[in-house]
C-alpha atoms as a printed R data frame, in Angstrom:
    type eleno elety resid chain resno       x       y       z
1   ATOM     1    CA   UNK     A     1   0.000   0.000   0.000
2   ATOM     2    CA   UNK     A     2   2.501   2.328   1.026
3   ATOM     3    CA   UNK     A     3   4.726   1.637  -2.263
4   ATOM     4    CA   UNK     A     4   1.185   3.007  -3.817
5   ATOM     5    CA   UNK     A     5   1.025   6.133  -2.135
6   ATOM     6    CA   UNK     A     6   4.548   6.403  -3.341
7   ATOM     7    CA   UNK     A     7   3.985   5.947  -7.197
8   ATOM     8    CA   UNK     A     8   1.068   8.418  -7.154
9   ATOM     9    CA   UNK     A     9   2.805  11.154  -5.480
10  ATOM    10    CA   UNK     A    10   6.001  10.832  -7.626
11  ATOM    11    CA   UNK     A    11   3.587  10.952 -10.845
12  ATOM    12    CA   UNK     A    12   1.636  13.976  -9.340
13  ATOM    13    CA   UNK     A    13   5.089  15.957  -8.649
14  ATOM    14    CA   UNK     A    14   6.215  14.727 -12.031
15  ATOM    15    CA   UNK     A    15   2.926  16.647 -13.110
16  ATOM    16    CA   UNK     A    16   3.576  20.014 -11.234
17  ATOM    17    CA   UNK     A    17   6.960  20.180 -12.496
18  ATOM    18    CA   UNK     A    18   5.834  19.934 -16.246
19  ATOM    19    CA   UNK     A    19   3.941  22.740 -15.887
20  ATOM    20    CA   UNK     A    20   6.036  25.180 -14.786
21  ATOM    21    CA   UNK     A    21   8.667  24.287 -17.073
22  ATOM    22    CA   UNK     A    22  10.081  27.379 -19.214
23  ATOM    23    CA   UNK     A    23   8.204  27.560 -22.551
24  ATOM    24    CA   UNK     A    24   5.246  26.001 -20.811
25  ATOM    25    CA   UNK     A    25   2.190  28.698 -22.143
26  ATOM    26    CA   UNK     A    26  -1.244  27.970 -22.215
27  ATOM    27    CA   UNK     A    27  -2.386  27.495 -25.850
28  ATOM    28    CA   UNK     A    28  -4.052  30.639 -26.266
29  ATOM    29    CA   UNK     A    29  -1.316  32.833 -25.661
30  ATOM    30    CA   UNK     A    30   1.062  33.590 -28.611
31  ATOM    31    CA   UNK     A    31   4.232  33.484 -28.179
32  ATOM    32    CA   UNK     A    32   7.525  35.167 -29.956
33  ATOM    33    CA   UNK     A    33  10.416  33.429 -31.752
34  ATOM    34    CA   UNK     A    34  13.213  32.547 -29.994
35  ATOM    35    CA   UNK     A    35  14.876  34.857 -32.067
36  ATOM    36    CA   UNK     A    36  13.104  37.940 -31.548
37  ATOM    37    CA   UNK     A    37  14.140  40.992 -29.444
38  ATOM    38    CA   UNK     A    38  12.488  41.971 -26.570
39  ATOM    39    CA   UNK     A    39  11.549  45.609 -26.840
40  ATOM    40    CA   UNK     A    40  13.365  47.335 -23.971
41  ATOM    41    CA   UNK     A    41  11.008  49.404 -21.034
42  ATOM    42    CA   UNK     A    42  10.672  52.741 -22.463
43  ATOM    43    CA   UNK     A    43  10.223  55.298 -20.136
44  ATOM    44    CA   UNK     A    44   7.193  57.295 -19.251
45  ATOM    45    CA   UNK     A    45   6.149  60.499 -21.414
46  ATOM    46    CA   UNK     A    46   7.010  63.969 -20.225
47  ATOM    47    CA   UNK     A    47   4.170  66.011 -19.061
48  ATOM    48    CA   UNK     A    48   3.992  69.589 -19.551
49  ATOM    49    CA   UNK     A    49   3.812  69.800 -15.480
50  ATOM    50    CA   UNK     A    50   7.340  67.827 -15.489
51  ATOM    51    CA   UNK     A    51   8.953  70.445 -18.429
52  ATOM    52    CA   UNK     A    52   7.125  73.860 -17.827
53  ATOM    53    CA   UNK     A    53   7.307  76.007 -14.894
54  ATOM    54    CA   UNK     A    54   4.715  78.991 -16.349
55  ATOM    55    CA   UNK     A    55   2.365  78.871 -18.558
56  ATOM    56    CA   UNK     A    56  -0.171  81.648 -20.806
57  ATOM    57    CA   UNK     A    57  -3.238  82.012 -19.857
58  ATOM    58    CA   UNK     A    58  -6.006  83.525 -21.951
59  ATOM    59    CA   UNK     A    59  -5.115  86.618 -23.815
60  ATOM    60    CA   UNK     A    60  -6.531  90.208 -23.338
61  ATOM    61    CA   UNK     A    61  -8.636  91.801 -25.978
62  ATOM    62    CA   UNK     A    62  -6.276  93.560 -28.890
63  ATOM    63    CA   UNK     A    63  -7.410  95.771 -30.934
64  ATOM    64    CA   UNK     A    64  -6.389  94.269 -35.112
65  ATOM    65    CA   UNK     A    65  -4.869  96.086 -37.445
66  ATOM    66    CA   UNK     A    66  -5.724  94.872 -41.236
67  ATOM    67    CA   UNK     A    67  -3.977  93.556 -43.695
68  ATOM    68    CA   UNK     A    68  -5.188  93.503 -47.537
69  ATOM    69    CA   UNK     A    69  -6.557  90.187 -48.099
70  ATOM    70    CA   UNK     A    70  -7.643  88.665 -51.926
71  ATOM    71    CA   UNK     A    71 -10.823  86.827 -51.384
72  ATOM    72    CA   UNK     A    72 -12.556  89.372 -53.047
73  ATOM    73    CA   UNK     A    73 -10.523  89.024 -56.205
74  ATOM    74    CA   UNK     A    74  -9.991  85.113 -55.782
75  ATOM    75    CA   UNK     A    75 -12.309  84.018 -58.941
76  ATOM    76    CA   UNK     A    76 -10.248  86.554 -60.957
77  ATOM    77    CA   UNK     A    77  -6.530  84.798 -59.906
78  ATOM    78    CA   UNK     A    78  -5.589  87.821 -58.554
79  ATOM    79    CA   UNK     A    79  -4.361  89.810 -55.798
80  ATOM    80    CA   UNK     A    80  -6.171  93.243 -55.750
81  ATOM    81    CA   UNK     A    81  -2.876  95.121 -54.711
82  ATOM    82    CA   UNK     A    82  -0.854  95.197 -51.386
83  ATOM    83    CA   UNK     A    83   1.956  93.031 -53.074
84  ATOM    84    CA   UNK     A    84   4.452  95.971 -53.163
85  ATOM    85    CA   UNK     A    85   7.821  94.106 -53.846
86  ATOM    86    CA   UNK     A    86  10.403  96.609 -53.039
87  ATOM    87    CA   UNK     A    87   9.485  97.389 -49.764
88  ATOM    88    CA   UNK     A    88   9.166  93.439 -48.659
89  ATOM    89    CA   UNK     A    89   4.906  93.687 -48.554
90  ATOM    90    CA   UNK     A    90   3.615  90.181 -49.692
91  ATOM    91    CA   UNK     A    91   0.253  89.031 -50.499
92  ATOM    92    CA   UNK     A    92   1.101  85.677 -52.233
93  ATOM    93    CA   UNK     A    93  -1.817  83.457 -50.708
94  ATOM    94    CA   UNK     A    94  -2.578  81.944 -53.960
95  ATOM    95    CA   UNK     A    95  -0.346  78.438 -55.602
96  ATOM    96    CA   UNK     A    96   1.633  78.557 -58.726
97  ATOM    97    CA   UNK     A    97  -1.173  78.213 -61.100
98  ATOM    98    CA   UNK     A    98  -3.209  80.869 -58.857
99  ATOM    99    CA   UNK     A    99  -5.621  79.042 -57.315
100 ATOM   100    CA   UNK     A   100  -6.709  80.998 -53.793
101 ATOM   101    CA   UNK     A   101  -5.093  79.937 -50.683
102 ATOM   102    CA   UNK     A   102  -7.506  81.307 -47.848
103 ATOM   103    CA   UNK     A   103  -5.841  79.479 -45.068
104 ATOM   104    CA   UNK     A   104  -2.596  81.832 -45.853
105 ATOM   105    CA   UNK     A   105  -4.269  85.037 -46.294
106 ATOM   106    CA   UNK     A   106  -3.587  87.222 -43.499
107 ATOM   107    CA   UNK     A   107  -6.811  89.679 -43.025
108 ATOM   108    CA   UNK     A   108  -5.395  91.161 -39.354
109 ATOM   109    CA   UNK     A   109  -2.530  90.957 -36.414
110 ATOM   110    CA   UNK     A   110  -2.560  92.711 -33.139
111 ATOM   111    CA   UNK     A   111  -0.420  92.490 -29.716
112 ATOM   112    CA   UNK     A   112  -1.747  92.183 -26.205
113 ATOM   113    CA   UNK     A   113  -0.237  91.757 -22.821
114 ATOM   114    CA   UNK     A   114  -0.132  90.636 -19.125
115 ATOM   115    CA   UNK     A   115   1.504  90.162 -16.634
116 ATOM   116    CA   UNK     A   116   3.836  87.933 -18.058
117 ATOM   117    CA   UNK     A   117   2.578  87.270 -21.516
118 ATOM   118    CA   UNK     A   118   2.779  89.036 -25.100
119 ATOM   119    CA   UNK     A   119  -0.106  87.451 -27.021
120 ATOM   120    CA   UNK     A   120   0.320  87.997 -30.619
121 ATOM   121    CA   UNK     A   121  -2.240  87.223 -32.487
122 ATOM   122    CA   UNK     A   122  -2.948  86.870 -36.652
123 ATOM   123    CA   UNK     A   123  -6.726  86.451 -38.353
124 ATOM   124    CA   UNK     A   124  -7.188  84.269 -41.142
125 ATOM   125    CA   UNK     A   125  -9.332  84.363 -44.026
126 ATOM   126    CA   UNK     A   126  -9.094  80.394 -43.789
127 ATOM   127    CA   UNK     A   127  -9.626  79.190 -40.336
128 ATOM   128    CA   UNK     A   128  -7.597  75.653 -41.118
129 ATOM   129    CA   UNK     A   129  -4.293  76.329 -39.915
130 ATOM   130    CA   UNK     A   130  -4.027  72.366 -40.358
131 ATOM   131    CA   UNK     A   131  -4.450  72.626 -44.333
132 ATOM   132    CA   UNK     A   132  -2.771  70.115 -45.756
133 ATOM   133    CA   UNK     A   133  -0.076  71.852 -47.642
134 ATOM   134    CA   UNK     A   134   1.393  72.622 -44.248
135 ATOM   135    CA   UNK     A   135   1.351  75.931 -42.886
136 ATOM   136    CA   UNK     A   136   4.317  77.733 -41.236
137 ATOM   137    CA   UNK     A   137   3.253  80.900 -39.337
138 ATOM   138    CA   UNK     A   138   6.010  83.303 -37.726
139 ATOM   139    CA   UNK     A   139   6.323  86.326 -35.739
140 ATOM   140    CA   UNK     A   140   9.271  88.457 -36.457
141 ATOM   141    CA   UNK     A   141  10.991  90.086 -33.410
142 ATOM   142    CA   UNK     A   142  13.125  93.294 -34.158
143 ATOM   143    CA   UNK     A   143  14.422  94.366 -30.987
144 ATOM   144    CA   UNK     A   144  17.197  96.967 -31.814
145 ATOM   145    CA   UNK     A   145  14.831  98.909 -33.965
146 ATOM   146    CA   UNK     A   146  16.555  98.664 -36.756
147 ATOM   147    CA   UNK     A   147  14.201  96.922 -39.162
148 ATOM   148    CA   UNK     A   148  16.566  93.969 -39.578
149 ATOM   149    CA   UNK     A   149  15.117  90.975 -37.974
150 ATOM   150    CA   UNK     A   150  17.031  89.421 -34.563
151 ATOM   151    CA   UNK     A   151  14.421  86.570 -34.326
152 ATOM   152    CA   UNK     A   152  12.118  84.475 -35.812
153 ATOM   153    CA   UNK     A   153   9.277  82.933 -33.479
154 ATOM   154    CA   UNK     A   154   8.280  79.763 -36.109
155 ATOM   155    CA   UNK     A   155   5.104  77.304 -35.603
156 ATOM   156    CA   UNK     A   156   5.010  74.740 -37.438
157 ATOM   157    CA   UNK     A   157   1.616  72.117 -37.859
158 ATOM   158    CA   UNK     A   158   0.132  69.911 -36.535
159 ATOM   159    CA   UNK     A   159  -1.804  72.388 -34.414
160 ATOM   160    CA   UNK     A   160  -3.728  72.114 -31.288
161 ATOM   161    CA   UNK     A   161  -6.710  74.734 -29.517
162 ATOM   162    CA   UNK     A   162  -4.575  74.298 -26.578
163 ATOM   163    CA   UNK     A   163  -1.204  75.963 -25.070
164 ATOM   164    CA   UNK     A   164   1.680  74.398 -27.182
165 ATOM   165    CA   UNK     A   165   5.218  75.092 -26.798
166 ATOM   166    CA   UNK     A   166   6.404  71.347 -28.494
167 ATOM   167    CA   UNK     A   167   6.268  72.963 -32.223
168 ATOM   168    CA   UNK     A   168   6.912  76.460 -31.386
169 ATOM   169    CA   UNK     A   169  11.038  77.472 -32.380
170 ATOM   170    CA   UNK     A   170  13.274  80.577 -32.190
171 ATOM   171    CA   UNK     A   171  15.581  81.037 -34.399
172 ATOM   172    CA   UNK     A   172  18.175  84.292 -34.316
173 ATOM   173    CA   UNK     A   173  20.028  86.062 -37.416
174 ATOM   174    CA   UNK     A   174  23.751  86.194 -36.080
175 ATOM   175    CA   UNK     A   175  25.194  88.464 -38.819
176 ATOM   176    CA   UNK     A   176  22.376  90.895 -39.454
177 ATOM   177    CA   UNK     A   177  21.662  89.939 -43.132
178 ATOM   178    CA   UNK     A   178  17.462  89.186 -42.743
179 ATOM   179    CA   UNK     A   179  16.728  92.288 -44.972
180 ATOM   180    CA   UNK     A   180  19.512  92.229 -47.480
181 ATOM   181    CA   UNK     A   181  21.771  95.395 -47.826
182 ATOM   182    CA   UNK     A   182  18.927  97.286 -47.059
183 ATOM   183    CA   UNK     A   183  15.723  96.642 -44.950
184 ATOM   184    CA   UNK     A   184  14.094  99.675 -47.478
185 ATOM   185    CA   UNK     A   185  13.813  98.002 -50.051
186 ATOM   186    CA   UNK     A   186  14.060  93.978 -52.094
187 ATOM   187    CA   UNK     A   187  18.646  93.662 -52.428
188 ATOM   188    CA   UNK     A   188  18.092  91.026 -54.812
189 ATOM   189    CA   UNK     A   189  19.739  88.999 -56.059
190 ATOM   190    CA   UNK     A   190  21.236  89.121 -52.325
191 ATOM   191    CA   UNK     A   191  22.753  86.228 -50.779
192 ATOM   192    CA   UNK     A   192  22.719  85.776 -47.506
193 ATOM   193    CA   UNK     A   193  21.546  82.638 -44.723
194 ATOM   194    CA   UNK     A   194  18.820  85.065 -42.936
195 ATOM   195    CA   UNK     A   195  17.639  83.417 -39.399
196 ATOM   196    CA   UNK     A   196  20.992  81.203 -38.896
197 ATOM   197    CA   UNK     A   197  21.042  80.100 -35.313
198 ATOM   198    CA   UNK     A   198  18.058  77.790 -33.351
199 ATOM   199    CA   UNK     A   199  18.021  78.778 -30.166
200 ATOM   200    CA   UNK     A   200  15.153  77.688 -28.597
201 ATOM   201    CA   UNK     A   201  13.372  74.218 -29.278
202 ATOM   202    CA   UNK     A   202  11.547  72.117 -26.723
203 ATOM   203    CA   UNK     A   203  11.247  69.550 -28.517
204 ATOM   204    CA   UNK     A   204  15.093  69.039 -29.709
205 ATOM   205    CA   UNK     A   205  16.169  70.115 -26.163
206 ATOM   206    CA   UNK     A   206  17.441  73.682 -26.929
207 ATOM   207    CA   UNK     A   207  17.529  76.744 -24.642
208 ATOM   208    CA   UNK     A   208  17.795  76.934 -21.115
209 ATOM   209    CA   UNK     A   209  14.190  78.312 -20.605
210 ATOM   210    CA   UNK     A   210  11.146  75.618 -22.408
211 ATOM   211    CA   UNK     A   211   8.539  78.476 -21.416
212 ATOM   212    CA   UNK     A   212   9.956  81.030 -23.820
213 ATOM   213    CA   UNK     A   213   7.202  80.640 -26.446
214 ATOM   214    CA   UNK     A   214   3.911  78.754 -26.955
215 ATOM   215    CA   UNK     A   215   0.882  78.691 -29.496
216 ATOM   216    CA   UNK     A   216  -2.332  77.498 -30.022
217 ATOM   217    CA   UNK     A   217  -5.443  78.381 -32.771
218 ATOM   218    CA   UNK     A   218  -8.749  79.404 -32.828
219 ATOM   219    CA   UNK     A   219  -8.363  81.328 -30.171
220 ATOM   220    CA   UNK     A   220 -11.262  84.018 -31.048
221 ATOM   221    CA   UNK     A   221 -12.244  85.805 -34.786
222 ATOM   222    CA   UNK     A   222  -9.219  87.624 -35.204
223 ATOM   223    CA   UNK     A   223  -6.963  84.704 -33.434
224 ATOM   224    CA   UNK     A   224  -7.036  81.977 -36.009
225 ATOM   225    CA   UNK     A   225  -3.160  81.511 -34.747
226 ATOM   226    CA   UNK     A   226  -2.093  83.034 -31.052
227 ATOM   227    CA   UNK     A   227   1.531  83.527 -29.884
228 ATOM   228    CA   UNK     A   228   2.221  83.564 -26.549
229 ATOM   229    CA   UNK     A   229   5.840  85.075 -25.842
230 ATOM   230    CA   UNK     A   230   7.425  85.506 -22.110
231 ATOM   231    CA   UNK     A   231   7.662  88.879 -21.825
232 ATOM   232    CA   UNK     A   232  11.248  88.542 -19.686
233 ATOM   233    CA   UNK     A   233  12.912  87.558 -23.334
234 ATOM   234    CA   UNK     A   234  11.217  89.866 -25.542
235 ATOM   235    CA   UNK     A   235  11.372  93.004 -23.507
236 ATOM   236    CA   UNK     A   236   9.607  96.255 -23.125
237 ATOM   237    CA   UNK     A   237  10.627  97.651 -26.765
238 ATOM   238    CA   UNK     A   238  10.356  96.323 -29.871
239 ATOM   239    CA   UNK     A   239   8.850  96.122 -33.479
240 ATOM   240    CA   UNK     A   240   7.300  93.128 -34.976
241 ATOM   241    CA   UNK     A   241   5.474  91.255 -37.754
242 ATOM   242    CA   UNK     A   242   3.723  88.369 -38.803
243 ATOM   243    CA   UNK     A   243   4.265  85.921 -41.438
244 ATOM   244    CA   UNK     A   244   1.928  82.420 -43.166
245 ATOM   245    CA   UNK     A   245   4.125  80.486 -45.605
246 ATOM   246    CA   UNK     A   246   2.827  77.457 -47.234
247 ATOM   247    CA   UNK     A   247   5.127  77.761 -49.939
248 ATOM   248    CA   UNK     A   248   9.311  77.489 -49.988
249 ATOM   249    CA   UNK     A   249   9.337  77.726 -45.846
250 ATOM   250    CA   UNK     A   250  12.948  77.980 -46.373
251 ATOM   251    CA   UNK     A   251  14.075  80.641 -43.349
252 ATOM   252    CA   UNK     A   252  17.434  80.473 -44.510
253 ATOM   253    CA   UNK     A   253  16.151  83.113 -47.510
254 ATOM   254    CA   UNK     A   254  14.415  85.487 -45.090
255 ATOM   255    CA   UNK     A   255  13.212  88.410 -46.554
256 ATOM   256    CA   UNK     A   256  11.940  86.214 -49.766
257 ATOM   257    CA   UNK     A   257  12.164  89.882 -51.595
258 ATOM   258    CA   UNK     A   258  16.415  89.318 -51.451
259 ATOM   259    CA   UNK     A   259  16.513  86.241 -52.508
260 ATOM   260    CA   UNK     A   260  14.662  86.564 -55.586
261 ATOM   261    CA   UNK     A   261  14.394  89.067 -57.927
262 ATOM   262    CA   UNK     A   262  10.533  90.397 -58.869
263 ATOM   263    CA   UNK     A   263  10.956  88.954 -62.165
264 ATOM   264    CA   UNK     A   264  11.897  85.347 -60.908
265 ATOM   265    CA   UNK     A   265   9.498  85.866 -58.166
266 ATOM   266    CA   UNK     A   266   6.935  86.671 -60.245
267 ATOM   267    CA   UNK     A   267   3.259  88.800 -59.539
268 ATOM   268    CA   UNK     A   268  -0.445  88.217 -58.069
269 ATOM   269    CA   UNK     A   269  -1.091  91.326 -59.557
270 ATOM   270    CA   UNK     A   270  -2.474  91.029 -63.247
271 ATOM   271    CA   UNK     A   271  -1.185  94.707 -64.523
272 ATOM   272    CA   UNK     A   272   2.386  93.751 -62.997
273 ATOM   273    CA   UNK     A   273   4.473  92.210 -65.783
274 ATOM   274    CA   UNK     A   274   5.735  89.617 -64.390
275 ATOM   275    CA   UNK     A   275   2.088  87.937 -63.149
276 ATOM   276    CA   UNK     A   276   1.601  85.343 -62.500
277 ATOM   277    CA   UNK     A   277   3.518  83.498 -59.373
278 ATOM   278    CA   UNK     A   278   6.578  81.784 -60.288
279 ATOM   279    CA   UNK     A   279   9.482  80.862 -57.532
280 ATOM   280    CA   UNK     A   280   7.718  83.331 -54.522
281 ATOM   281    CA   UNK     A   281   4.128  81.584 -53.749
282 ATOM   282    CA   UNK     A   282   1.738  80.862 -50.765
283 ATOM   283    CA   UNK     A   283   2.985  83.192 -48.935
284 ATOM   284    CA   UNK     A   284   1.382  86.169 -47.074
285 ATOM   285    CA   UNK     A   285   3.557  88.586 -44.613
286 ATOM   286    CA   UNK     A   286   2.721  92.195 -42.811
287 ATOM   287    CA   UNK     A   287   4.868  95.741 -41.710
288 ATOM   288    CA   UNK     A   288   5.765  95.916 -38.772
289 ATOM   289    CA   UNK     A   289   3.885  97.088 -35.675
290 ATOM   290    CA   UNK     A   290   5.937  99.277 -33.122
291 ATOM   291    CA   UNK     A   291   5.345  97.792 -29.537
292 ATOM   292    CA   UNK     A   292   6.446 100.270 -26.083
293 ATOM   293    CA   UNK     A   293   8.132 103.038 -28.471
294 ATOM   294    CA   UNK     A   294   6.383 105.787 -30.303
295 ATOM   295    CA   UNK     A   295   7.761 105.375 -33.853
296 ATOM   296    CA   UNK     A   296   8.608 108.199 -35.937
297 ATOM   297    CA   UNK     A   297   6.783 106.944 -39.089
298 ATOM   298    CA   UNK     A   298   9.818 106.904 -41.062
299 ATOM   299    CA   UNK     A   299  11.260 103.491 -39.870
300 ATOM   300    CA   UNK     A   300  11.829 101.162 -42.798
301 ATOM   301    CA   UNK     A   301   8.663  98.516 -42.858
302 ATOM   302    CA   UNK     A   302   6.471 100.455 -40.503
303 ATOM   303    CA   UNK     A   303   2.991 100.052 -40.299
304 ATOM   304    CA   UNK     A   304   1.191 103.399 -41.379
305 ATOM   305    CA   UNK     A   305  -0.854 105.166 -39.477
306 ATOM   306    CA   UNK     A   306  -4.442 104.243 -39.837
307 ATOM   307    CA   UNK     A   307  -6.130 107.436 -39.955
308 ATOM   308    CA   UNK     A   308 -10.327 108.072 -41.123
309 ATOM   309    CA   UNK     A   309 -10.667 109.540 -45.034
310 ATOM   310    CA   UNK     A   310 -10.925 113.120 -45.881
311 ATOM   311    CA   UNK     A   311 -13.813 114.142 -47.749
312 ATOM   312    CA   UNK     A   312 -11.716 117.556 -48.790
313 ATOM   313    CA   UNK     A   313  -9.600 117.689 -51.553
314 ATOM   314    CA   UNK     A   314  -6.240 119.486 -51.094
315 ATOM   315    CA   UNK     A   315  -3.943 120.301 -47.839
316 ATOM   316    CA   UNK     A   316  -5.193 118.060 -44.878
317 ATOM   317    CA   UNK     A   317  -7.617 120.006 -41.914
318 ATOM   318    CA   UNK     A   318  -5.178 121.022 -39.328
319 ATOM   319    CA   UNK     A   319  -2.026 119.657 -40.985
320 ATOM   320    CA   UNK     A   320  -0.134 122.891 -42.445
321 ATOM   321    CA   UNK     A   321   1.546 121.923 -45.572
322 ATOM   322    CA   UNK     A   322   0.854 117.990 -45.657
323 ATOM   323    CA   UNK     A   323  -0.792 117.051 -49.030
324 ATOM   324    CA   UNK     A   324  -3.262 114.280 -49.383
325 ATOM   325    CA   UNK     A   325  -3.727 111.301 -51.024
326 ATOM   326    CA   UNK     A   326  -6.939 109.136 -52.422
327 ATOM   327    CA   UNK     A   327  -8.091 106.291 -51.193
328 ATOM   328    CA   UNK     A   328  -8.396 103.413 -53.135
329 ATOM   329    CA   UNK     A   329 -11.845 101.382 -53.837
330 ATOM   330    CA   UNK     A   330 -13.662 104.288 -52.183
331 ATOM   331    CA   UNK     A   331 -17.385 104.916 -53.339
332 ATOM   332    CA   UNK     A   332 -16.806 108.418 -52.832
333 ATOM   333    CA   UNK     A   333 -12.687 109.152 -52.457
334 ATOM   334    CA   UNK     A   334 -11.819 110.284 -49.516
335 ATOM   335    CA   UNK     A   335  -8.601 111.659 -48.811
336 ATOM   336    CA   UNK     A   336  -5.403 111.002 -46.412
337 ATOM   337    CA   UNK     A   337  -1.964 112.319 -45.858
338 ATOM   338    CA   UNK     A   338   1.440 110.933 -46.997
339 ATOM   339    CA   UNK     A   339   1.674 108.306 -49.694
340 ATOM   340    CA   UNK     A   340  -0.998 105.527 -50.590
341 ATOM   341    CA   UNK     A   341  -4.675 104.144 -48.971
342 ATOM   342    CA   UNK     A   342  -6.143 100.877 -48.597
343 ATOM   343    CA   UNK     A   343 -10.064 101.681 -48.867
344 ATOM   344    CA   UNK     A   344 -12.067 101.251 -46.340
345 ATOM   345    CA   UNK     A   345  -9.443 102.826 -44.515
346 ATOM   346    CA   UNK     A   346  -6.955 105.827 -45.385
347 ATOM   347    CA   UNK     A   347  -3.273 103.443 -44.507
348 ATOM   348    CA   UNK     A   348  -0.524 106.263 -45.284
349 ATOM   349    CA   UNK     A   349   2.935 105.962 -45.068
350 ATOM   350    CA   UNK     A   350   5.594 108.789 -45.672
351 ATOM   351    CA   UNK     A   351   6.426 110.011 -48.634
């Protein structure tokens, strides 16, 4: 009997051992080849709480200041003006072949502030910022005042409704070549490597702050793309403009107007002679905006002054000596001082 008790337990231990042999699975589970190569733990994802220390918040009202747009003239292939070459104005939101690119057509851009915050923000005519042809939008920091860009705040798509600092880079010009010769007027053919020098990029690691510089879209109807810059890097002082390229988004040939001469560049104005596009497309770009300084209106790329049409003709009410000009697309012309109007307001810039 006992020699019985014997033989079953050895067979029942012979049992247990078989099935925790290695390469024992249950049936159902697959298994890899012996060959294969375990993937290694990977660690957990950052969260923003784990990079950033500050973040924007939601941005004060700004008043916008317009840009010319095209819709208006987009079943015609054309640009209605605004694309003034020589003094680095684009309004390119349109392919080679001229077909109408709202998502690139700038239509306003205004600062705001807080505490902490600049919040720059750019209306679309499109309100896709994730078109397909991939969008690039920029701010352009100038922060000697010179009209020479020092900085380059680049987004780049996919974009999200919320805070996002992951796509956002700065990039600086080193050797003062982002307008060409000149900042007055297009160099070209100029040749120079415009914003040269990344130095801020969350994403690759670069920069000692990662809260320099966020975006986000659809913020509000004239915030179709929001900036949010610290103000502790900008400063108090500055000038600055906006940019959409869908087109060569090569940075390296910042302005586009010196690296390409009008005639290679080509025109989305019909009366210019060199329309249509060729080498310079879907792009769009503003002046510049003075921020914290009282411009003198004589700064290369400044925005004009945004004044209400004259009904006079002749010398300006109250302006001794100061002749005016008409405004363009106006029912009944109105008039403004200095040099040229954008209907339905008087935009004048010296002459």
């Amino acid at each position: 009997m006992k020699r019985k008790i014997y033989f079953i337990l050895a067979i029942l231990m012979l049992i247990l051992q078989a099935c925790n042999m290695p390469g024992t699975q249950p049936e159902t589970e697959e298994l890899l080849p012996a060959s294969a190569e375990q993937p290694s733990p990977q660690p957990p994802a950052e969260t923003p709480t784990s990079i950033h220390q500050t973040f924007p918040v939601s941005a004060p009202a700004s008043k916008p200041y317009p840009d010319v747009t095209s819709i208006d003239t987009a079943p015609e292939k054309r640009a209605p003006y605004g694309d003034s070459y020589d003094i680095n104005r684009l309004e390119r939101p349109f392919s080679q072949d001229m077909t109408y690119l709202p998502d690139i057509d700038i239509a306003a851009f205004s600062i705001s502030e807080d505490a902490d915050w600049y919040y720059i923000s750019i209306g679309m005519v499109g309100k896709d910022p994730n078109n397909s042809i991939g969008i690039n939008f920029g701010v352009e920091i100038d922060k000697n005042l010179d009209s020479f860009g020092d900085y380059l705040i680049l987004a780049q798509p996919p974009y999200s409704q919320e805070w996002s600092a992951s796509n956002v880079q700065i990039y600086q010009d080193t050797n003062r070549d982002t307008a060409g010769a000149s900042p007055s007027k297009s160099d070209a053919p100029f040749s120079g490597n415009g914003f040269d020098t990344l130095i801020y990029s969350v994403s690759q690691n670069v920069g000692d702050d990662p809260d320099v510089a966020w975006v986000r879209i659809n913020a509000g109807e004239y915030a179709t793309v929001q900036f949010a810059i610290k103000k502790s890097w900008a400063g108090s002082a500055f000038m600055y403009s906006v940019i959409a390229d869908g087109g060569l988004k090569d940075i390296s040939k910042l302005d586009y107007v010196d690296a390409f001469t009008q005639q290679e560049a080509g025109s989305p104005v019909r009366s210019n002679s060199y329309y249509p596009l060729q080498a310079l497309f879907a792009v769009d770009n503003t002046c510049f905006q003075a921020f914290g300084f009282t411009p003198s209106g004589f700064e290369p790329k400044i925005c004009p002054e945004i004044v209400q049409p004259f009904i006079a003709e002749g010398p300006i009410p109250n302006t001794p000596g100061v002749d005016a000009c008409t405004a363009i697309g106006s029912p009944n012309p109105g008039n403004c001082p200095w040099g040229w109007s954008d209907w339905p307001y008087c935009v004048c810039t010296p002459g």
